[in-house]
ZALUMLO-412239 format. One record per residue (C-alpha): residue number from 0; chain; x, z, y. Coordinates in nm, 3 decimals. Example, Ala and Ser with C-alpha at 12.3 -4.5 7.8 and 13.67 -1.06 7.14 Angstrom:
REM residues 2
+-----+--------+---------+---------+---------+
! num ! chaine !       x !       z !       y !
+-----+--------+---------+---------+---------+
!   0 !      A !   1.230 !   0.780 !  -0.450 !
!   1 !      A !   1.367 !   0.714 !  -0.106 !
+-----+--------+---------+---------+---------+
This chain:
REM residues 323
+-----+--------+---------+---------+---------+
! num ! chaine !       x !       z !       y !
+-----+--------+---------+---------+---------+
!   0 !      A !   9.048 !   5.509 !   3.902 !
!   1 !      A !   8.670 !   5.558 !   3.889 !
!   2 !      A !   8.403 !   5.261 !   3.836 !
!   3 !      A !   8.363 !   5.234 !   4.238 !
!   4 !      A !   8.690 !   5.183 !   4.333 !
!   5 !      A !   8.764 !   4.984 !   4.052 !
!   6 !      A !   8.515 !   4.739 !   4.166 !
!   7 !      A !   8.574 !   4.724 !   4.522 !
!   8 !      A !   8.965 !   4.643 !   4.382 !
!   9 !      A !   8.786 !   4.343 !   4.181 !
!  10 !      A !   8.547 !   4.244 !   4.509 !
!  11 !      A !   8.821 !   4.261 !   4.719 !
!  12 !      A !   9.087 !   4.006 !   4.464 !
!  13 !      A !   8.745 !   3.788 !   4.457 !
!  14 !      A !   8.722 !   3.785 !   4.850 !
!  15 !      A !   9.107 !   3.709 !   4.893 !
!  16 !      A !   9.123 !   3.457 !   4.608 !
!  17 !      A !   8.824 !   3.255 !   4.734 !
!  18 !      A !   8.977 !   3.241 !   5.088 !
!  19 !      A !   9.304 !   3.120 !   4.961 !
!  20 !      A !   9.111 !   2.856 !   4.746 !
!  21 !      A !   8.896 !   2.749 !   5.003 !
!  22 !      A !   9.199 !   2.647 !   5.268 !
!  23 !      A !   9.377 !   2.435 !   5.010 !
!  24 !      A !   9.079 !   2.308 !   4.876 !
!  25 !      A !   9.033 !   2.175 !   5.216 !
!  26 !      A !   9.365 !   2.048 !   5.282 !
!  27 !      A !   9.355 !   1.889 !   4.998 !
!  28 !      A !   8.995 !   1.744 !   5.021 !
!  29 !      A !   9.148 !   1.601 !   5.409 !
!  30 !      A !   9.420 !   1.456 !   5.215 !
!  31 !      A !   9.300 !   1.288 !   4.909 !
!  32 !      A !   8.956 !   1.140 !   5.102 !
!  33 !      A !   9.238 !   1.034 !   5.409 !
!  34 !      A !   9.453 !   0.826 !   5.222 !
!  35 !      A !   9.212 !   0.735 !   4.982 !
!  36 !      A !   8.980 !   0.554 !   5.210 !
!  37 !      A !   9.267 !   0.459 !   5.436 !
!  38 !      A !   9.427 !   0.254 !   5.123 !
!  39 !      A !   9.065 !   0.113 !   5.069 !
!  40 !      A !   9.062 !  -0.047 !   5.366 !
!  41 !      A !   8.905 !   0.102 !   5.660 !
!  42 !      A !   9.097 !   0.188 !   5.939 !
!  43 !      A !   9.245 !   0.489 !   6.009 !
!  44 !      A !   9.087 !   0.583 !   6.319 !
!  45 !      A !   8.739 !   0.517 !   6.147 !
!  46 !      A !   8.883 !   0.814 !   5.904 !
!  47 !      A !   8.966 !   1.067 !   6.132 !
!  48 !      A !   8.678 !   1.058 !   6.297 !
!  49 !      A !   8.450 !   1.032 !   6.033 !
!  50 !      A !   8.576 !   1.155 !   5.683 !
!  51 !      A !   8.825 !   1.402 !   5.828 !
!  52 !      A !   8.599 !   1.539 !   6.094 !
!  53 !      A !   8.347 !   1.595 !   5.808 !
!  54 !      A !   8.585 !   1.718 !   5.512 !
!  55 !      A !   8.711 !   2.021 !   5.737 !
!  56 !      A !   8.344 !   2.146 !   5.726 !
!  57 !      A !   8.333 !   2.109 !   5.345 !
!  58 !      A !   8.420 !   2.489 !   5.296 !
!  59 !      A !   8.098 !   2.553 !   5.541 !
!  60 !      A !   7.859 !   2.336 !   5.320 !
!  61 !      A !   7.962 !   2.463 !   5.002 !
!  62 !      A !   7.948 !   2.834 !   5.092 !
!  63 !      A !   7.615 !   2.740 !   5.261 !
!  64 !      A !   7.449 !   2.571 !   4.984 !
!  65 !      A !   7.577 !   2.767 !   4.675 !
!  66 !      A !   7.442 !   3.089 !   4.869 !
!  67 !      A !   7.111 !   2.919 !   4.976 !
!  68 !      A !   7.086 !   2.822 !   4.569 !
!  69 !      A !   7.235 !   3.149 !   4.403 !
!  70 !      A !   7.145 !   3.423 !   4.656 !
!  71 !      A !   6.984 !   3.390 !   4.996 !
!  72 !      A !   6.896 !   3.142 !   5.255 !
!  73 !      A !   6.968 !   3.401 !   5.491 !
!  74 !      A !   7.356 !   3.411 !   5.339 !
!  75 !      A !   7.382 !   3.052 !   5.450 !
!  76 !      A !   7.227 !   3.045 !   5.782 !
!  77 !      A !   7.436 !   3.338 !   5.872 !
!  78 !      A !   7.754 !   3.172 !   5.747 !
!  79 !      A !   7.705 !   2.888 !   5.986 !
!  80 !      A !   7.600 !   3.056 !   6.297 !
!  81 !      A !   7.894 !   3.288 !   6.236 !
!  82 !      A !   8.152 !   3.013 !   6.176 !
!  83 !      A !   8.021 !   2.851 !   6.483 !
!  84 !      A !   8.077 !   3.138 !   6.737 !
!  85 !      A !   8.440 !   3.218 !   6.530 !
!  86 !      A !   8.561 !   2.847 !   6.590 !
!  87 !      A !   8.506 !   2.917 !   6.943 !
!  88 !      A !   8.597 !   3.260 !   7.003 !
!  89 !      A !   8.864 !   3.315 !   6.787 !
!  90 !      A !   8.987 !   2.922 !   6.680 !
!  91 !      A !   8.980 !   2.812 !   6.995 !
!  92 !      A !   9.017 !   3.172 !   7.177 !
!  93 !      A !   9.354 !   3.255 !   6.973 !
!  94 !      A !   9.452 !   2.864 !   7.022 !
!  95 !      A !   9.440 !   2.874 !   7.445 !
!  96 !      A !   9.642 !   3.227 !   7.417 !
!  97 !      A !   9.892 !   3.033 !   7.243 !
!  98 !      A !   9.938 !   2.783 !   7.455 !
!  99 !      A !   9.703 !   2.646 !   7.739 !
! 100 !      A !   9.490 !   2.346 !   7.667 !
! 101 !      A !   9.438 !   2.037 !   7.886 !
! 102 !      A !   9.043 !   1.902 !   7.773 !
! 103 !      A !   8.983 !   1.528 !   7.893 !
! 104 !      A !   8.718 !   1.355 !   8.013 !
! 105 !      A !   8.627 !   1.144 !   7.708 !
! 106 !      A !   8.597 !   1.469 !   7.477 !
! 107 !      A !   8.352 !   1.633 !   7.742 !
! 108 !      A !   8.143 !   1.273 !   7.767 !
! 109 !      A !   8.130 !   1.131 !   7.442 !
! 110 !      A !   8.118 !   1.432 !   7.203 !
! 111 !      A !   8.053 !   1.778 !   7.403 !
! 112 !      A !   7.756 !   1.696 !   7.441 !
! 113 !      A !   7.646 !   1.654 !   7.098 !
! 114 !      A !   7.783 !   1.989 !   7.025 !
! 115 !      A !   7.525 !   2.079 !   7.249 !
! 116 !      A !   7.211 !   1.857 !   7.079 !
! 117 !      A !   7.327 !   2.054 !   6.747 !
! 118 !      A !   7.321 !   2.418 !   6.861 !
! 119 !      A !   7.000 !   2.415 !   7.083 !
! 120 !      A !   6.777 !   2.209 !   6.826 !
! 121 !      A !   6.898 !   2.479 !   6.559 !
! 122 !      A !   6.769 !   2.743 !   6.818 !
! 123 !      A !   6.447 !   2.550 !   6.905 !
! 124 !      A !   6.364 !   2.479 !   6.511 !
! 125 !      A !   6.443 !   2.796 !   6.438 !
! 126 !      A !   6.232 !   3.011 !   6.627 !
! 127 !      A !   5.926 !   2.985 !   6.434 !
! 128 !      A !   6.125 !   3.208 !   6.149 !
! 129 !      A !   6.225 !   2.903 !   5.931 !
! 130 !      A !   6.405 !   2.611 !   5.899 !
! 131 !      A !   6.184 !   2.364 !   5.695 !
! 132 !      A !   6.280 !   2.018 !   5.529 !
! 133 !      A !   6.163 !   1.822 !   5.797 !
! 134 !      A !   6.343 !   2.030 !   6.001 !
! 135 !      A !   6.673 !   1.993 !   5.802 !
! 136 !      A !   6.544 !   1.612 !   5.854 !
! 137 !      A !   6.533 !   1.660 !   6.221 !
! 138 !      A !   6.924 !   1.767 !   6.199 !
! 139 !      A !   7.043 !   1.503 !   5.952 !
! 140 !      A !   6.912 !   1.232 !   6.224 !
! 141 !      A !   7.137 !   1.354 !   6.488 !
! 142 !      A !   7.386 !   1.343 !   6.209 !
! 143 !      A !   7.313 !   0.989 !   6.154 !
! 144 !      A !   7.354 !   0.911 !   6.580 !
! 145 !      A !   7.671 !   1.129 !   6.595 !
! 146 !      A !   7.881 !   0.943 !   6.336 !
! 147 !      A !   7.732 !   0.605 !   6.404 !
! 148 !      A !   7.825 !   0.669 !   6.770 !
! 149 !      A !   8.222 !   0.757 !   6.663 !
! 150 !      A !   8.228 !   0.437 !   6.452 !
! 151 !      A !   8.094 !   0.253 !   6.726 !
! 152 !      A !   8.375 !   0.377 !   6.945 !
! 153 !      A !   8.651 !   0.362 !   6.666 !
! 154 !      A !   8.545 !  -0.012 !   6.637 !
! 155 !      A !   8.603 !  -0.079 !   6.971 !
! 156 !      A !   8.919 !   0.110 !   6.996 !
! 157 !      A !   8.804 !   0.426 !   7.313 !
! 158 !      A !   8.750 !   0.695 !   7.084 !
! 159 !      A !   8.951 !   0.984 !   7.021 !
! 160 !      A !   8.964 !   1.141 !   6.629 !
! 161 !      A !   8.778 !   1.435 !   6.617 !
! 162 !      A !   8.977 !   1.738 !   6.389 !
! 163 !      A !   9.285 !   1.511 !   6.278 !
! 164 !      A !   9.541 !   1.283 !   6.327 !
! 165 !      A !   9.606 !   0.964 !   6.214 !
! 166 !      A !   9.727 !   0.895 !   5.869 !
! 167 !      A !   9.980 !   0.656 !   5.721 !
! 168 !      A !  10.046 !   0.566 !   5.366 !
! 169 !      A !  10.313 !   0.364 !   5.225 !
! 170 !      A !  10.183 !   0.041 !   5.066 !
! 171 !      A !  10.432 !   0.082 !   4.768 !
! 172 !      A !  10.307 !   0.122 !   4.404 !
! 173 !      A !   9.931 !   0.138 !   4.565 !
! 174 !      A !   9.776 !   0.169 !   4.249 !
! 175 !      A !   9.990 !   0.516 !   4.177 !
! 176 !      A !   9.902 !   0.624 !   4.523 !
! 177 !      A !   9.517 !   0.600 !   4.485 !
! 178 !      A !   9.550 !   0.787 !   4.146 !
! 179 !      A !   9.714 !   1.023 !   4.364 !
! 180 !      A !   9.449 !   1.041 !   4.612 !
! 181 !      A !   9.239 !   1.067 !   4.330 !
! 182 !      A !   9.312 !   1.377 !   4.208 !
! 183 !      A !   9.368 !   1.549 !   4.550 !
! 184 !      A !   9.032 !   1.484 !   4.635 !
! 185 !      A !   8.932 !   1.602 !   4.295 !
! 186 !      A !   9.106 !   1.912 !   4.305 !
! 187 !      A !   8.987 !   1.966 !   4.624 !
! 188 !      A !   8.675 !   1.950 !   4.483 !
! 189 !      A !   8.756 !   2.183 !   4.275 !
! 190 !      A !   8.905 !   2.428 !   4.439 !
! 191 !      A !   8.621 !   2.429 !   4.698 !
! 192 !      A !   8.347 !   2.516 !   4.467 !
! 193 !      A !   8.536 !   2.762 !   4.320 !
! 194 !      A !   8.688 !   2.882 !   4.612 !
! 195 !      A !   8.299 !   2.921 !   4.795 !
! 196 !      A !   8.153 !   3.133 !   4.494 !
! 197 !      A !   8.460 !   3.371 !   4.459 !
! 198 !      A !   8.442 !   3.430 !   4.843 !
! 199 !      A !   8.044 !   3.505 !   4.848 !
! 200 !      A !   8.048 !   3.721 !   4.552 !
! 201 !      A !   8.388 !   3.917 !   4.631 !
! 202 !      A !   8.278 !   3.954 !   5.006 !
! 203 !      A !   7.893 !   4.027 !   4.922 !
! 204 !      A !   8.012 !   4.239 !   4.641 !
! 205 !      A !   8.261 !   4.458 !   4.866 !
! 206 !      A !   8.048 !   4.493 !   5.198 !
! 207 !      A !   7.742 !   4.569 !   5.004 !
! 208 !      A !   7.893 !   4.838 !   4.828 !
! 209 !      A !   7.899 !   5.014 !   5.217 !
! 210 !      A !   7.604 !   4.926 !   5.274 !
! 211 !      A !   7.645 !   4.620 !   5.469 !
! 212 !      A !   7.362 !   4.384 !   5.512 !
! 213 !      A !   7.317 !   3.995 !   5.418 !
! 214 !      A !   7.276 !   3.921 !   5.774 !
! 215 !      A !   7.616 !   4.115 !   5.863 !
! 216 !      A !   7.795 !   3.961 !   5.510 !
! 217 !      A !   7.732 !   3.616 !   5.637 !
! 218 !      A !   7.792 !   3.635 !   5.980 !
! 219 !      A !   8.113 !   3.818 !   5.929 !
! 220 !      A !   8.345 !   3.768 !   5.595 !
! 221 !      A !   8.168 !   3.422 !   5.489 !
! 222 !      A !   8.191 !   3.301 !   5.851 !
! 223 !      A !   8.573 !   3.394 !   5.908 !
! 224 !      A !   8.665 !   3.261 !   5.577 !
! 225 !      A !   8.538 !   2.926 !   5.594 !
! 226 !      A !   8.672 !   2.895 !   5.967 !
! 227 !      A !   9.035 !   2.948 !   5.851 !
! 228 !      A !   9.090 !   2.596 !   5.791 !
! 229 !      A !   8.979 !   2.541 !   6.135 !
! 230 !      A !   9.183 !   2.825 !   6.266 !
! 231 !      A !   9.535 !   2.724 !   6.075 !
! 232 !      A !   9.507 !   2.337 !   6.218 !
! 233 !      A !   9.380 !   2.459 !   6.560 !
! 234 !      A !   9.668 !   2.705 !   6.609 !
! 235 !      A !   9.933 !   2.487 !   6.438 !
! 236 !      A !   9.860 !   2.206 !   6.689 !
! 237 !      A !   9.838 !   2.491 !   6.970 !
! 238 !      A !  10.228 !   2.559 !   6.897 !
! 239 !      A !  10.292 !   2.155 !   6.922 !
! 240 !      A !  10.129 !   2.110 !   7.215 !
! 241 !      A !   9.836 !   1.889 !   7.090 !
! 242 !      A !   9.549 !   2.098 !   7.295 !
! 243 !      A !   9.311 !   1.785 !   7.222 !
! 244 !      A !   9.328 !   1.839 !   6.844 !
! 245 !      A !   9.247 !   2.191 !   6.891 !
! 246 !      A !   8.947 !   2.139 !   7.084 !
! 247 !      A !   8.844 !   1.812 !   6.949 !
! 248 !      A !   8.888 !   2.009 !   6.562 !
! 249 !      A !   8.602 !   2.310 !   6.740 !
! 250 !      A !   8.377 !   2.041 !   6.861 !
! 251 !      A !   8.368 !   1.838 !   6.500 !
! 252 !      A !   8.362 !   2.115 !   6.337 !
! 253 !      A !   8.089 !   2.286 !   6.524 !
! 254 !      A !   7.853 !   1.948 !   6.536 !
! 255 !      A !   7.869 !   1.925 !   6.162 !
! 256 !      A !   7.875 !   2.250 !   6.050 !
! 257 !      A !   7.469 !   2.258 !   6.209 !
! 258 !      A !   7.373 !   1.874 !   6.169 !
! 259 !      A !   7.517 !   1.878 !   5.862 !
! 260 !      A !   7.547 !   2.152 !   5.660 !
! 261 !      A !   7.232 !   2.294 !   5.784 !
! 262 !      A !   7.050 !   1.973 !   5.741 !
! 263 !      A !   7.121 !   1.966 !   5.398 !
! 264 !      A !   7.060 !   2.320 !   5.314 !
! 265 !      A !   6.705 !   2.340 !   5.497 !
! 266 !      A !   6.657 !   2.004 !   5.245 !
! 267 !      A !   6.743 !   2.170 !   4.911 !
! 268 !      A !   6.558 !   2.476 !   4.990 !
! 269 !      A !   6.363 !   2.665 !   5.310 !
! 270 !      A !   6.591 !   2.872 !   5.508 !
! 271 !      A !   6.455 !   3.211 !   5.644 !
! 272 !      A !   6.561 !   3.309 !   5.996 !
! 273 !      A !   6.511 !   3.694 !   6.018 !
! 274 !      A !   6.387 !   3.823 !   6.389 !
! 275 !      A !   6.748 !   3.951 !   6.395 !
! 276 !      A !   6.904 !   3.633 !   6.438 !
! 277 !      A !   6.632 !   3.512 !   6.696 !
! 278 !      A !   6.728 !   3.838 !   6.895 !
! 279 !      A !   7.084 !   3.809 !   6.877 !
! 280 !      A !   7.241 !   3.568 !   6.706 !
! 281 !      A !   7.089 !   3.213 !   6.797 !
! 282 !      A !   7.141 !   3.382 !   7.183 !
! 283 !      A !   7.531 !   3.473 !   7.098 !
! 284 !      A !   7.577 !   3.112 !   6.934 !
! 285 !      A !   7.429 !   2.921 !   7.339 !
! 286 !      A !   7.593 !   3.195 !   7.535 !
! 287 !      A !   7.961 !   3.068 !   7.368 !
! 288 !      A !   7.844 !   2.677 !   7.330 !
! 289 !      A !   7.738 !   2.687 !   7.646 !
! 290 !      A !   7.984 !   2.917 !   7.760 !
! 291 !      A !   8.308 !   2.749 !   7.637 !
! 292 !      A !   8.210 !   2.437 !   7.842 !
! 293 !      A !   8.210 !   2.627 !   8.139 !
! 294 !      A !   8.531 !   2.675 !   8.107 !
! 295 !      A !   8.604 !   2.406 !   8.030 !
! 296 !      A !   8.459 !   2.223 !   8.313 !
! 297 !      A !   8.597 !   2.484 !   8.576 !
! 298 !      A !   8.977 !   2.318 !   8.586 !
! 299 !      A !   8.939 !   2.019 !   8.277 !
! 300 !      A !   9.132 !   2.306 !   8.077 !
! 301 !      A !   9.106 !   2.587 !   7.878 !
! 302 !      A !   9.382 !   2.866 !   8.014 !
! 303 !      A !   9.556 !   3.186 !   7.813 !
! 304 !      A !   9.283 !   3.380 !   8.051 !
! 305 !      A !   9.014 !   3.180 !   7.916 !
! 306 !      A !   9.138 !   3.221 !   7.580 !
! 307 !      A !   9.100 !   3.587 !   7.634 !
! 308 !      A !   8.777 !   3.601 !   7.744 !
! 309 !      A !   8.672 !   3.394 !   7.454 !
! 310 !      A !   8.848 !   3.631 !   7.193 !
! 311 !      A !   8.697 !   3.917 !   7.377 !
! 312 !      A !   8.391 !   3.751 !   7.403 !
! 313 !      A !   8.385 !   3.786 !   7.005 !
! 314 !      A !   8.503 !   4.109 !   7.004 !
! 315 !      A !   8.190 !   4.203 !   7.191 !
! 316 !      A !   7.952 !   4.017 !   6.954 !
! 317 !      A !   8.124 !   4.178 !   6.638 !
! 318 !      A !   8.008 !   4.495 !   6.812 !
! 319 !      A !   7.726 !   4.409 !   6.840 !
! 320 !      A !   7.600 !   4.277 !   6.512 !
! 321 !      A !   7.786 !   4.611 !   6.390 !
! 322 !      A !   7.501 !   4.821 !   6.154 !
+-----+--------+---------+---------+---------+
């Protein structure tokens, strides 16, 4: 076997690994942080709404950060827009095809609309060529109004979790069970961190050895890898019939991966946006945000035809970004 091959075999182990590391580090993360805070106290819809909601974009901020720190802004920013157009047009895409999704009223008022705050202020921030701390500021305050809007509805008992159900725990042996919870959310942790620096270097490793670019790397492999979490939930609850987890998971997901993980990232260090991603890729990320509402809108649902035009829809953009 000559050197090449043998390390596209290693890049490719890497790539595979960190994927697999990266979902359990994430169910494990939802897990450990659920029942911890759950057995702390607060109530459980306050928790799915809040630390769920955020812990299923943990893979998204890791991968984000570590490659803003260790290789390239550019990795990051990629990483997020790319995960963002994936939870739509394939997550949610592959989800509808499934099984066709009822979307109520109270997900399109109360947190549709933020989805929409998060991806236009990226664009609008962004197309000076860099995302700046007080930018990243700028994003962390909508942060700040999103969740303190969902606790103000958990409080008072009209809001729906966003990306999970509610959690019980058994009130037995509590002590044992937050040891438990414990180590879940430390392996999680765990897992995550390592999970998010096998994936960039296997997947940067392997496309740049044909001559991929960053831009391509993190809008492509990094992207799809830290939607899977979002992608096994969205179609599991497709199969059971719960369409408002499914969209509900998108929406969270999509809000935080921006306000968040981009927030923090533009904090730590300045974040480059090439002229690429002006061109294409900030367009491709409003043409599905704004494009999977329309749908939405059209019948409150979102219909196996829908769900092919969505999948399509990223089909085209793959093209697209294509070198």
């Amino acid at each position: 076997m000559s050197a090449l091959a043998t390390l596209l075999s290693f890049d490719t182990a890497l790539l595979v690994a960190g994927i697999v590391a990266l979902y359990l580090g994430a169910e494990a993360l939802v897990e450990g942080a659920s029942r911890l805070a759950i057995g702390l106290g607060l109530r459980a819809a306050i928790v799915g709404v809040t630390i769920v909601a955020f812990a299923t974009t943990t893979p998204e901020l890791f991968v984000a950060v570590l490659s803003g720190l260790g290789y390239s802004s550019e990795l990051g920013l990629g990483a997020i827009i790319g995960s963002n157009i994936a939870n739509i047009g394939l997550v949610l895409g592959i989800s509808a095809l499934i099984q066709p999704m009822g979307v109520s009223t109270a997900t399109l008022r109360r947190h549709v609309p933020f989805m929409v705050a998060a991806a236009v202020t990226l664009v609008v921030l962004g197309m000076d060529g860099n995302l700046s701390a007080l930018d990243g500021g700028v994003l962390l305050v909508i942060l700040v109004a999103f969740t303190a809007f969902l606790l103000y509805r958990a409080r008072s008992a009209k809001a729906d979790a966003i990306g999970a159900d509610e959690i019980d725990i058994d009130d037995e042996d509590e002590v044992s069970a937050q040891l438990k919870d414990v180590l879940y959310l430390g392996a999680g942790l765990l897992l995550l961190f390592i999970g998010s620096n096998w994936l960039i270097q296997g997947g940067k490793g392997l496309l740049e050895a044909y001559g991929f670019s960053t831009r391509f790397i993190g809008l492509t492999i990094l992207a799809f890898g830290t939607s899977l979490p979002e992608l096994a939930a969205s179609v599991i609850s497709a199969v059971r019939g719960e369409s408002e987890f499914s969209i509900g998971n998108v929406v969270g997901s999509n809000i935080y991966n921006v306000v968040a993980v981009l927030g923090i990232l533009a904090i730590m260090v300045p974040v480059n946006v090439p002229a690429s991603t002006i061109a294409l890729d900030f367009p491709a990320l409003l043409v599905f945000t704004f494009g999977v509402i329309a749908l939405m809108l059209r019948n409150r649902d979102v219909s196996r035809l829908d769900g092919g035009i969505l999948v399509s829809g990223y089909l085209v953009f793959f093209w697209l970004i294509l070198p």
